[in-house]
C-alpha positions as CSV (number, residue, x, y, z in Angstrom):
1,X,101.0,-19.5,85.4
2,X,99.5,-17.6,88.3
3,X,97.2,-15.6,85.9
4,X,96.6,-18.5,83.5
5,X,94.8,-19.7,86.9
6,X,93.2,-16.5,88.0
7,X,91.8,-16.4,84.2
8,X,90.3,-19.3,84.2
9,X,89.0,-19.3,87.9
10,X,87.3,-15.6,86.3
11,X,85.9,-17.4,83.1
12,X,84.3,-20.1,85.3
13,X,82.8,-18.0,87.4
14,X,80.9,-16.0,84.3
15,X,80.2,-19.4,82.8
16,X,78.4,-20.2,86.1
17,X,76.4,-17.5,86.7
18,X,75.0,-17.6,83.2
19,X,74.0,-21.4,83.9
20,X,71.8,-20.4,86.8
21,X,70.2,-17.6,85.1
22,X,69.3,-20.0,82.0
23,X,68.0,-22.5,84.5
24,X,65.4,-20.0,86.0
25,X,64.2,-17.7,82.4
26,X,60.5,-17.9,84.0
27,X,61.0,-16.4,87.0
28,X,62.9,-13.3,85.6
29,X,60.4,-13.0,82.2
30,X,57.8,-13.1,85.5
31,X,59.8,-10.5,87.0
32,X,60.1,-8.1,83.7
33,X,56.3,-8.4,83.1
34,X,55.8,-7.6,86.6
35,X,57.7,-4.6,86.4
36,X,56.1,-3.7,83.4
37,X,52.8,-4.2,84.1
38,X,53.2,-2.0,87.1
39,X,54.2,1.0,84.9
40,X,51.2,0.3,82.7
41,X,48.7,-0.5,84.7
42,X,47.8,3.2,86.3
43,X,47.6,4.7,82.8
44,X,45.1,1.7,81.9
45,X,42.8,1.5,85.0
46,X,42.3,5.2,84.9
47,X,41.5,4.9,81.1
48,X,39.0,2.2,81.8
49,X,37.3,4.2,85.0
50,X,36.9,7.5,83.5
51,X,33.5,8.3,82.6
52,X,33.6,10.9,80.1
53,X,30.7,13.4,80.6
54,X,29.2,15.4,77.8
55,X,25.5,17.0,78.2
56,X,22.7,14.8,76.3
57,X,19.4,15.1,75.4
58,X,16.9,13.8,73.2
59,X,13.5,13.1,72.4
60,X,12.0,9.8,71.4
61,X,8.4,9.7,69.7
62,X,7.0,5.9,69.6
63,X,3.3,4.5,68.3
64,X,2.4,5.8,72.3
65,X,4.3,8.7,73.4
66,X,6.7,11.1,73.3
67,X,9.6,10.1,76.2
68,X,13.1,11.6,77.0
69,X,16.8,10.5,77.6
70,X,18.8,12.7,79.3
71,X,22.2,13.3,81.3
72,X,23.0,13.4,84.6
73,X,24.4,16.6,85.6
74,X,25.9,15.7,89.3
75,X,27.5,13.2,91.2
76,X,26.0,10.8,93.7
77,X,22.2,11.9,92.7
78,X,19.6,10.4,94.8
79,X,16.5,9.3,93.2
80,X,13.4,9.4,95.7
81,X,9.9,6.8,96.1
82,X,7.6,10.5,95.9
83,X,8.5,14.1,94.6
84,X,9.7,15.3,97.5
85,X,12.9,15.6,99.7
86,X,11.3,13.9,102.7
87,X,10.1,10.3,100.8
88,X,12.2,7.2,100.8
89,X,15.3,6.7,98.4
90,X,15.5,3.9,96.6
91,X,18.0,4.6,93.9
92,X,20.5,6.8,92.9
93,X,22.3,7.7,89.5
94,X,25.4,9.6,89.0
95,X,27.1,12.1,86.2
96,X,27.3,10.4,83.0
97,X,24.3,8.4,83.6
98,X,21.2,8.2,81.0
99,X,18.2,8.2,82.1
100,X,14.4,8.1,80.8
101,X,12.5,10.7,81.5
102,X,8.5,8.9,81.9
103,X,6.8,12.2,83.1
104,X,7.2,14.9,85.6
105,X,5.7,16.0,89.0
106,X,5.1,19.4,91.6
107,X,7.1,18.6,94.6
108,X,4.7,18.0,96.9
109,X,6.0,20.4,99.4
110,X,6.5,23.5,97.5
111,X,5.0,24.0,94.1
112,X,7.3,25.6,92.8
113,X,10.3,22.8,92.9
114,X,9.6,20.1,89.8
115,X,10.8,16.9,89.3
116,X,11.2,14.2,86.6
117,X,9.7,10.9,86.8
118,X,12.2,8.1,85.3
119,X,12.2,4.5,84.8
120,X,14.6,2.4,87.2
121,X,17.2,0.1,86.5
122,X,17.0,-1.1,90.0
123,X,15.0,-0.6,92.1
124,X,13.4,-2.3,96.1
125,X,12.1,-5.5,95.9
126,X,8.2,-5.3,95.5
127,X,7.7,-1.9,93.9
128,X,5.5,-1.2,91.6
129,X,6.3,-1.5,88.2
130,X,2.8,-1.5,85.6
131,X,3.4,-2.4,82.2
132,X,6.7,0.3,81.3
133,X,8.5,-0.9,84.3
134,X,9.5,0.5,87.9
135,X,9.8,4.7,88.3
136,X,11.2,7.3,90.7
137,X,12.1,10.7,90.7
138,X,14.7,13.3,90.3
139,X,15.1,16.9,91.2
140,X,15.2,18.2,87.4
141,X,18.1,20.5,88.4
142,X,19.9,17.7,88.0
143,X,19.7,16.7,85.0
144,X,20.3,18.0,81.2
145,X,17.0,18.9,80.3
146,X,15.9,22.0,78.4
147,X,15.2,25.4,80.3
148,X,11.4,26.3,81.3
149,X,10.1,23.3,81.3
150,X,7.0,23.1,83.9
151,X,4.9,19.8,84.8
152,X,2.2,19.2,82.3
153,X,-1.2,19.9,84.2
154,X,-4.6,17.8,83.5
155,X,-7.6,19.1,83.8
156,X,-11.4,18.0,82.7
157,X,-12.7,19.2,79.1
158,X,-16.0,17.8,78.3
159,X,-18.1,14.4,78.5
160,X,-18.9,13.0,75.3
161,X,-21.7,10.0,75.7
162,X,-21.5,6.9,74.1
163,X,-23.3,5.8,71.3
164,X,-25.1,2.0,70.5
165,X,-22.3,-0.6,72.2
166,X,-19.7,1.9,72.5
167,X,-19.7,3.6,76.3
168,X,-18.3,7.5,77.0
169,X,-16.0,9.1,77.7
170,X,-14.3,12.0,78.8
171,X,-11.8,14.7,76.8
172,X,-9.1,15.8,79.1
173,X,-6.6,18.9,78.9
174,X,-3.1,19.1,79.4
175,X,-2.1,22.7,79.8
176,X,2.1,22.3,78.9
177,X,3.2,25.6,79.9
178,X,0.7,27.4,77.9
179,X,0.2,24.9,75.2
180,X,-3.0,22.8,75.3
181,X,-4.4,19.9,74.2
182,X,-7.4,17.7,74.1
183,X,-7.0,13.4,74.6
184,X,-9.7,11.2,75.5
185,X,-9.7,8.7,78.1
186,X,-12.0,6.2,79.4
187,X,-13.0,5.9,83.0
188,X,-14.3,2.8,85.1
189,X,-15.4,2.6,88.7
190,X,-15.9,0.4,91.2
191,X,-19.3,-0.3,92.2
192,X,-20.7,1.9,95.3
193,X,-18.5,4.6,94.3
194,X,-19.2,7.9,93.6
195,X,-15.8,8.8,91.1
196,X,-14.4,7.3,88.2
197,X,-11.0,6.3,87.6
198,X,-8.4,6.8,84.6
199,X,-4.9,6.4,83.9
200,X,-2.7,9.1,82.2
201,X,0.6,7.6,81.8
202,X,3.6,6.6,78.8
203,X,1.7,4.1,77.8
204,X,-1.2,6.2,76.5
205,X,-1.3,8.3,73.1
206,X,-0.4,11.7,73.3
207,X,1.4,11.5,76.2
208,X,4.3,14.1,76.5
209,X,7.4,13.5,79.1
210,X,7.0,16.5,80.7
211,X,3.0,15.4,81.6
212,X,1.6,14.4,85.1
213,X,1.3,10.8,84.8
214,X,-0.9,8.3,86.8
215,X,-4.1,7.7,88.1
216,X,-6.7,10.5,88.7
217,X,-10.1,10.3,89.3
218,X,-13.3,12.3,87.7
219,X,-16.3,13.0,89.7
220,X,-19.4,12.9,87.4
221,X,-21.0,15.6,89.5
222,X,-18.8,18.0,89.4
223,X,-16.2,17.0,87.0
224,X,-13.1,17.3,89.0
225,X,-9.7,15.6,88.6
226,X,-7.7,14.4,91.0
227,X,-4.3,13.2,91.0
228,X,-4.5,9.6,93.2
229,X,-1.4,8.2,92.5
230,X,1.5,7.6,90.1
231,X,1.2,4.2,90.0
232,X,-0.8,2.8,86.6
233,X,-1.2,1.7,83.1
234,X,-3.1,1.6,80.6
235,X,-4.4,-1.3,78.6
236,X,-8.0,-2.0,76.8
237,X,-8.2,-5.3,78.7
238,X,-7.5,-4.2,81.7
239,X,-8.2,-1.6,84.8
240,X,-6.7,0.1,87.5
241,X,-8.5,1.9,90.5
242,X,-8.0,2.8,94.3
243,X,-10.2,1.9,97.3
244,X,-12.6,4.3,98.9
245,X,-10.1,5.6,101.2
246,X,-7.4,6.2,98.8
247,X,-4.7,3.6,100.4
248,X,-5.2,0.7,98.4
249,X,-4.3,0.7,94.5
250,X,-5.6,-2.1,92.5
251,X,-4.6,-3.6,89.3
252,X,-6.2,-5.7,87.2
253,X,-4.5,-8.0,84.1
254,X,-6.0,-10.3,81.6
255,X,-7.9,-11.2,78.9
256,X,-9.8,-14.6,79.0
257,X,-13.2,-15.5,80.5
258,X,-12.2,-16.9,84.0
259,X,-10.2,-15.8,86.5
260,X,-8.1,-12.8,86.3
261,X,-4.6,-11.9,87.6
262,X,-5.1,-8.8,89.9
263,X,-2.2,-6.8,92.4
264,X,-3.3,-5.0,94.9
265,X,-0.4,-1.9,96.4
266,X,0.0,0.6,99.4
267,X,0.1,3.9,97.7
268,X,1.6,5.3,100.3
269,X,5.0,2.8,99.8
270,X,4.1,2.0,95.9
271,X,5.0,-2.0,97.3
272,X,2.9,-4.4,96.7
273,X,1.1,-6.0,99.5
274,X,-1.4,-9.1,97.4
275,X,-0.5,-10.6,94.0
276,X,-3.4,-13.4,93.5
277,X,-6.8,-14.2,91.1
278,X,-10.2,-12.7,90.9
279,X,-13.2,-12.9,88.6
280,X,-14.3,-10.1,86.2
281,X,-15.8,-7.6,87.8
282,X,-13.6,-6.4,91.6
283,X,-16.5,-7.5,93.8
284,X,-15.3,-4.8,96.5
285,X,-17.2,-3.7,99.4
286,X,-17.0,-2.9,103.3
287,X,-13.3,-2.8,102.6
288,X,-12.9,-6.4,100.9
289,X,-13.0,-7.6,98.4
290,X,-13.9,-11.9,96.4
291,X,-10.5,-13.2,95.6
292,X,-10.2,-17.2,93.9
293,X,-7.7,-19.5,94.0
294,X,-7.9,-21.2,90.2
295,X,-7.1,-25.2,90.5
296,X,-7.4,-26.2,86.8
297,X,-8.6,-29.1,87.5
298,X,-11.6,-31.1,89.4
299,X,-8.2,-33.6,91.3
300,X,-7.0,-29.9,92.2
301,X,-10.0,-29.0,94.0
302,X,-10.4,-32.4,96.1
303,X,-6.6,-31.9,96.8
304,X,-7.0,-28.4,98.2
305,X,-10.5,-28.6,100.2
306,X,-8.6,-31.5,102.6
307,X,-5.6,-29.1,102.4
308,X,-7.2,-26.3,103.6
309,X,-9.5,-28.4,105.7
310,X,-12.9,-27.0,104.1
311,X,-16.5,-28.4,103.4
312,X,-17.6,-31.1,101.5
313,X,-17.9,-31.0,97.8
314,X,-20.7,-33.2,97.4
315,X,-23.3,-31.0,97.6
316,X,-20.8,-28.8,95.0
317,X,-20.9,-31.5,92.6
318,X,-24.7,-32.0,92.9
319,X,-25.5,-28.9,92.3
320,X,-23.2,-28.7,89.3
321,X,-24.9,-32.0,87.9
322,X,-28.5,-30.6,88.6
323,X,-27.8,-27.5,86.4
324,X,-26.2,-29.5,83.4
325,X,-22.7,-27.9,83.9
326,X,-20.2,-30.4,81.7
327,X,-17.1,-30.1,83.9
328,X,-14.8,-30.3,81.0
329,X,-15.7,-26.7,79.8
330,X,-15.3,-25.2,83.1
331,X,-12.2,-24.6,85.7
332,X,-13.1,-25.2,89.4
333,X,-12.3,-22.2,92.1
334,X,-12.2,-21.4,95.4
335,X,-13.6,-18.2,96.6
336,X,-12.2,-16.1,99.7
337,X,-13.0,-12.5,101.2
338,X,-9.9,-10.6,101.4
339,X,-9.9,-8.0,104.3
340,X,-8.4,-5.1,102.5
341,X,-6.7,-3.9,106.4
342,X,-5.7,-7.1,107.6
343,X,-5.2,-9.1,103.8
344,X,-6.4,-12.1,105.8
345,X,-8.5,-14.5,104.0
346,X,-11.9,-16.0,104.7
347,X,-13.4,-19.3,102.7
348,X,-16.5,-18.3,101.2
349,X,-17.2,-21.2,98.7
350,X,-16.7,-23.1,95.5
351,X,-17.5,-22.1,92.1
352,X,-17.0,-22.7,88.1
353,X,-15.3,-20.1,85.4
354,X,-15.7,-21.0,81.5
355,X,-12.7,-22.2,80.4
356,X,-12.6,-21.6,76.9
């Protein structure tokens, strides 16, 4: 009788045991996974977070220009504003990474150290970034490009004048390590200068990734070319060019009749310091230059003269009247003198742009 009791006592005991466990399966499942994820989980957050590096390189030909994509070679690589150890970083890419090789440079230092020129991802707020986007550079050592390769040097060719409505132009040279050839480009000034400005860049045909790229100047005297800046594009509606004492960088976008978007940039930080209107034709002197603030509409201009706190329209308006100008056809602006030094702004007065 004794061990009938024992037995059973034994039998209840496993039969209550087995009640709690079935009252709580969620919290041991929880448990199980827990414990299995925890054995998985190195092998799969390593597998996810290792980069697997492999050298790459190729070259990409488009309607414009020949460009590169390329490796990085190195960890932690910084990418610099200028080509040279001593300018601002403002990127970096690691091993693994592709880049896009836009052009290459001469340290600025010592000649004999090159670097590559390549389009950012991101980049400080501000910086200049033309028509194929925002650049910096990279000491070529680090990255997977082909042996011997030397910055691609411009130089002037000849002047070939234009004929009935089309103006001249100049042939260039690019000397690529031994290999040369001949591209024309078209140069504008600014009035009261006495040297031209043109843009060699990855947005112009023929251009070669391993080229200097930028804005140069040509003197018509003498025919020399200068390297200004890397900053520019270009475009057949549009313009690029550099004060007289090579600080300022301007650049001009548009197409239409009236006003025209224009950016002006510190080439010594490539940020941009003015982002506003002008009218064709940069009227720059004595440092300054005609900027215009485009209202759209005639309710725009009476809005902004008591705004700003400026002169009466009404001898505007009479004027307008006097000459025939039907308002419809034309967008009212403001005019202002921009000190180039200070970028503070001085009324000057209204005017009219075509519209159409």
């Amino acid at each position: 009788m004794k061990n009938l009791t024992a037995n059973f006592a034994i039998l209840f005991s496993v039969l209550l045991l087995a009640s709690c466990l079935d009252k709580n399966p969620g919290k041991n499942a929880a448990a199980e996974n827990t414990d299995s994820s925890q054995a998985e989980s190195p092998e799969a957050v390593a597998e996810s977070e290792t980069k697997v590096y492999a050298p790459y390189f190729e070259e990409k030909e488009d309607s414009y220009s020949t460009l590169a994509d390329v490796s990085v070679n190195s960890e932690g690589v910084d990418v610099y504003l200028m080509p040279n150890l001593y300018s601002e970083v403002i990127s970096s890419v690691t091993k693994g990474d592709i880049v896009n090789v836009i052009g290459m440079a001469f340290d600025e230092n010592y000649p004999e150290k090159y670097w590559a020129k390549i389009r950012l991802s991101s980049y400080p707020k501000d910086l200049y970034c033309g028509s194929m986007g925002p650049f910096g550079f990279v000491d070529i050592k680090k990255l997977d490009l082909p042996q011997g390769l030397t910055p691609g040097v411009v130089s002037f060719s000849e002047y070939v004048p234009g004929e009935e409505h089309h103006s001249g132009h100049i042939n260039i040279e690019v000397d690529r390590g031994g290999k040369k050839e001949v591209f024309a480009c078209y140069p504008s000034k600014l009035d009261g200068q006495d040297f031209a400005t043109f843009v060699w860049a990855d947005d112009k045909h023929g251009f070669f990734y391993t080229d200097m790229s930028g804005t140069f100047s040509w003197n018509s005297q003498t025919n020399e070319i200068k390297h200004l800046t890397y900053m520019g594009s270009d475009s057949e509606s549009a313009w690029s060019a550099v004060s007289d004492d090579n600080k300022k960088f301007f650049e001009d976008y548009g197409t239409g009749p009236g006003s025209r978007c224009l950016k002006i940039y510190d080439m010594l930080t490539n940020r941009m310091i003015y982002s506003g209107s002008h009218l064709r034709g940069l009227d720059y002197h004595d440092n300054a230059i005609t900027v215009v603030y485009d209202l759209r509409s005639w309710k725009a201009l009476d809005e902004a003269v008591k705004e700003k706190n400026l002169p009466s329209t009404d001898d505007f308006f009479a004027k307008l009247s006097a000459e025939g100008i039907e308002l419809k056809d034309y967008c009212p602006v403001l005019r202002y003198r921009l000190n180039l030094d200070t970028l503070e702004e001085s009324f000057l007065d209204y005017t009219v742009v075509f519209d159409q």
